[in-house]
C-alpha positions as CSV (number, residue, x, y, z in Angstrom):
1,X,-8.3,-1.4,1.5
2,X,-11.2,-3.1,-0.1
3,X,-13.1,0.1,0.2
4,X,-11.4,2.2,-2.2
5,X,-12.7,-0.2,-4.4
6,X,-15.8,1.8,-4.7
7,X,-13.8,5.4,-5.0
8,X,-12.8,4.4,-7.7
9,X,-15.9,4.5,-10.0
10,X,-16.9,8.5,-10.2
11,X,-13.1,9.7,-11.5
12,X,-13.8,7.7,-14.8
13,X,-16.4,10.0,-15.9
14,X,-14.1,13.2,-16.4
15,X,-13.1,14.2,-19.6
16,X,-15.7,12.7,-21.3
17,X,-17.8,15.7,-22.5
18,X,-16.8,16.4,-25.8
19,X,-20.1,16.2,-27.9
20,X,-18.3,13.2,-29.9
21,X,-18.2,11.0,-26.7
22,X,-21.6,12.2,-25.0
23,X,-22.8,9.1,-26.3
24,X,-19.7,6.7,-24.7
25,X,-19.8,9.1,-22.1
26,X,-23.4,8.1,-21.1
27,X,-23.1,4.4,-21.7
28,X,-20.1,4.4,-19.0
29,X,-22.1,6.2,-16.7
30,X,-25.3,3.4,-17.0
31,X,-21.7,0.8,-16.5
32,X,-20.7,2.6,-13.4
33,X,-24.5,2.4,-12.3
34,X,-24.7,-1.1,-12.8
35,X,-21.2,-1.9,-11.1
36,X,-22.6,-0.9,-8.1
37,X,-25.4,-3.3,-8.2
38,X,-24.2,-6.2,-10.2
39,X,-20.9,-5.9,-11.3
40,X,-20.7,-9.3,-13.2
41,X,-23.5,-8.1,-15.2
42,X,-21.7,-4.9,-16.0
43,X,-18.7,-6.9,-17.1
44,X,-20.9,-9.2,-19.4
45,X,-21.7,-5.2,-20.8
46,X,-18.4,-4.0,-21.1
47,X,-17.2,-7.0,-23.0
48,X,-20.1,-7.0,-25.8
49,X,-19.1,-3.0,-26.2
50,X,-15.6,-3.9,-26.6
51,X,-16.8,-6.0,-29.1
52,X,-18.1,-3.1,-30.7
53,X,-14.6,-1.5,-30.4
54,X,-12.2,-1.0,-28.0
55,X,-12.7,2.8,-27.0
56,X,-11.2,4.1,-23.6
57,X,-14.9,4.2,-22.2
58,X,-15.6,0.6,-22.9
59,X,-12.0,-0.5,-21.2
60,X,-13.1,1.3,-18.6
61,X,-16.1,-0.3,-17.9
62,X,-14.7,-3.5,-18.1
63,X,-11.7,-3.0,-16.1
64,X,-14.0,-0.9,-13.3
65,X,-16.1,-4.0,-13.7
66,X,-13.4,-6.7,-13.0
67,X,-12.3,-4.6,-9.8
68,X,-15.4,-4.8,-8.3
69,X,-15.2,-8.4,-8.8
70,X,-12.6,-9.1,-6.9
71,X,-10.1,-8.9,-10.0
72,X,-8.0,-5.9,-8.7
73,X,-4.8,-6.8,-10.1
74,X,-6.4,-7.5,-13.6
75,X,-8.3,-4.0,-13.4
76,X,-5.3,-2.4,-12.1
77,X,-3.2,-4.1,-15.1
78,X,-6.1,-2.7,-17.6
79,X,-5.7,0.7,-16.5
80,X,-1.8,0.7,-16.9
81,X,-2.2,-0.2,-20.2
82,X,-4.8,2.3,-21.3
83,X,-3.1,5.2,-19.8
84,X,-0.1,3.7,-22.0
85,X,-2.0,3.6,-25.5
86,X,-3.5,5.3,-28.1
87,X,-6.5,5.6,-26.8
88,X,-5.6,6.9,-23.5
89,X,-6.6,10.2,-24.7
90,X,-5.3,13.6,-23.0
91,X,-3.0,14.0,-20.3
92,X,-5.6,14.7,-17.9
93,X,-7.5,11.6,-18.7
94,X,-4.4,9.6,-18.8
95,X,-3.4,10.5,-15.0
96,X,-6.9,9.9,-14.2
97,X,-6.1,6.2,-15.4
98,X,-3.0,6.1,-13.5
99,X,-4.5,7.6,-10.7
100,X,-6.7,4.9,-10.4
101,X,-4.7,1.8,-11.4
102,X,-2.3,3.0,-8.5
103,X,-5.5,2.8,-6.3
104,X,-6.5,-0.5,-7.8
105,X,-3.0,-2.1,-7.2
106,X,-2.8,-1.1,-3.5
107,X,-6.5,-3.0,-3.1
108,X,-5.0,-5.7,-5.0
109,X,-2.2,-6.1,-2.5
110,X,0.5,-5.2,-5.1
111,X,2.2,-2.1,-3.3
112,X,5.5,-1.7,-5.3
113,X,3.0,-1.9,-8.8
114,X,1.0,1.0,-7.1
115,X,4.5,3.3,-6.1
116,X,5.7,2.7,-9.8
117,X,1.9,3.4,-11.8
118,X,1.8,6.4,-8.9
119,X,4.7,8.0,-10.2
120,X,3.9,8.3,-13.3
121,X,0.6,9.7,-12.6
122,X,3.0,12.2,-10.1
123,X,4.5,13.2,-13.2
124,X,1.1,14.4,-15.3
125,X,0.0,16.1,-12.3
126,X,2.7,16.9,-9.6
127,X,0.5,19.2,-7.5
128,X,-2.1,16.9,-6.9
129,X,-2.1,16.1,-3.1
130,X,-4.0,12.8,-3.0
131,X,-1.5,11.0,-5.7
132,X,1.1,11.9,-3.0
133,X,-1.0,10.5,-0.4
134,X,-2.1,7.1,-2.5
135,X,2.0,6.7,-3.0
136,X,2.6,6.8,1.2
137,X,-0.2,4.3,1.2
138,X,1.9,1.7,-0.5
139,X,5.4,2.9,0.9
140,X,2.7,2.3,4.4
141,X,2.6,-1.1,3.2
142,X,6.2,-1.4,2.0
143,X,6.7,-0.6,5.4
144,X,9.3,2.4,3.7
145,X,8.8,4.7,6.5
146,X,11.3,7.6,5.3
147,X,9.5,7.3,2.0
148,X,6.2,7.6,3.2
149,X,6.9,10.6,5.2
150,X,8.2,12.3,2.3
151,X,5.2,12.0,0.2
152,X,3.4,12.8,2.9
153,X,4.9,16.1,3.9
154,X,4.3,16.8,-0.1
155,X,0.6,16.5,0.4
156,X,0.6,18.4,3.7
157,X,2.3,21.4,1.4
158,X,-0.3,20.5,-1.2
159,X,-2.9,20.8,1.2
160,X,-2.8,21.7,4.6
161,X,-4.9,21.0,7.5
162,X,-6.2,17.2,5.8
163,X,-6.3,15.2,9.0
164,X,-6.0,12.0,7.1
165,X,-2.2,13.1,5.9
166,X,-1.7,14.0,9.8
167,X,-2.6,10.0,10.3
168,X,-1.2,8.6,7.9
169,X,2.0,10.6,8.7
170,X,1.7,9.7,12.9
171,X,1.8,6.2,11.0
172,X,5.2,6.7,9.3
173,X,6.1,8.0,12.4
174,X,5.2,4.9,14.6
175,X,6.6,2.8,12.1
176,X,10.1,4.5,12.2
177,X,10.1,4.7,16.0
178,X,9.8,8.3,16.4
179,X,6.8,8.1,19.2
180,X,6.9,12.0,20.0
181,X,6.0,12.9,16.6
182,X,3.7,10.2,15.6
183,X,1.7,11.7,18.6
184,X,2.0,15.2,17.4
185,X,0.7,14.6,14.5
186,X,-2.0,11.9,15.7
187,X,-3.2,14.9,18.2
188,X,-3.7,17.2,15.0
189,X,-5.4,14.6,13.2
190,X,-8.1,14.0,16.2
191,X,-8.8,17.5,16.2
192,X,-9.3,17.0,12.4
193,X,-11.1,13.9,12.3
194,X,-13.0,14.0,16.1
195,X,-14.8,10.5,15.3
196,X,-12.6,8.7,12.7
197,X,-12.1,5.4,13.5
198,X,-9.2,4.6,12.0
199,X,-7.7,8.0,13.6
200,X,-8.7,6.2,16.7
201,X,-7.2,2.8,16.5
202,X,-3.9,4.6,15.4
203,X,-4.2,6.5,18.4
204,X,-4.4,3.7,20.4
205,X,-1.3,1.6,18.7
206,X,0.5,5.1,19.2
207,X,-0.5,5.3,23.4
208,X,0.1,0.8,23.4
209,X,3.9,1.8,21.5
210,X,4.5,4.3,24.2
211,X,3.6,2.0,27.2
212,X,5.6,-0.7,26.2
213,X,8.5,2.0,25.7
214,X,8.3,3.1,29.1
215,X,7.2,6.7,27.8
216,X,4.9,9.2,30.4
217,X,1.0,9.1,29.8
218,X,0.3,12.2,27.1
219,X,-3.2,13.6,28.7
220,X,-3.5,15.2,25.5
221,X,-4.2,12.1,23.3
């Protein structure tokens, strides 16, 4: 999970172009930049511009900054509270904060923070396939299998063909004992994702599940 870490940088920089916040807008940009090279140096930044005053751009930067640094839960918790406040801006920049507090939660480990902040970030922007994806992720972790599924199917109506929902769904699947399926939708995913690795591995715990089940070889995984 540590690797949605960085995915979470580029979303911050929506909704930023009105000519008032060009300026802010810029300054979190140079604060994204620098995150990716030396985060604690980009959280020293964000906390002299909050200094300055406590825009959304400059909580940003430091929460951004604190996530990189290992602080997940503390960026995650900075994000929630943005979204929350009076500076949280439009409804499109406030599901954008949600969005990625959710995301920041599930690296922190904190699943049933990131179903909760995901919801509400469901509710600004229903039709948004990868908030119902992100939510199965931490349902995944819950190990709520039904649930998962159900967000998943949701994303696969969203947007069909995404061979990540087919393996995160053959997950669901494998975790609620339903072998036959998980394989279905493990097949589609391969022919999706060819050389995926985690598509892979959960190929492999699907075939290892199956074994130990007694279950015929499937030539077609």
């Amino acid at each position: 999970m540590i690797t949605l870490a960085v995915s979470l940088l580029a979303p911050f920089l929506l909704g930023q172009a009105n000519s008032a916040a060009t300026a802010e807008a810029a300054r979190l940009n140079a604060c994204v930049e620098k995150i990716g090279k030396d985060p604690e140096d980009a959280y020293e930044d964000g906390i002299k511009w909050l200094y300055e005053g406590k825009s959304a751009p400059a909580q940003q930067c430091t929460a951004m900054a604190l996530i990189a640094l290992g602080q997940a839960g503390e960026g995650a918790a900075r994000l929630e509270t943005l979204a929350n406040s009076k500076e949280g801006g439009s409804l499109e920049q406030r599901e954008i904060y949600l969005a990625q507090a959710g995301n920041a939660w599930l690296v922190a480990g904190a699943p049933d923070a990131a179903v909760v902040t995901l919801a509400n970030a469901i509710k600004l922007k229903p039709d948004d396939a990868d908030l119902h994806k992100d939510r199965a992720r931490a349902f995944l972790m819950m190990e709520k299998w039904p649930d998962a599924q159900s967000e998943l199917d949701q994303a696969m109506k969203l947007s069909p063909g995404d061979g990540e929902t087919y393996r995160l769904r053959a997950q669901a699947k494998l975790g609620a004992g339903r072998l036959d399926e998980a394989a279905g939708d493990i097949k589609q995913a391969r022919k999706l994702l060819p050389h995926d690795v985690p598509t892979a591995v959960m190929r492999g715990r699907i075939v290892e599940a199956r074994r130990k089940k007694g279950l015929p070889d499937d030539p077609a995984l």
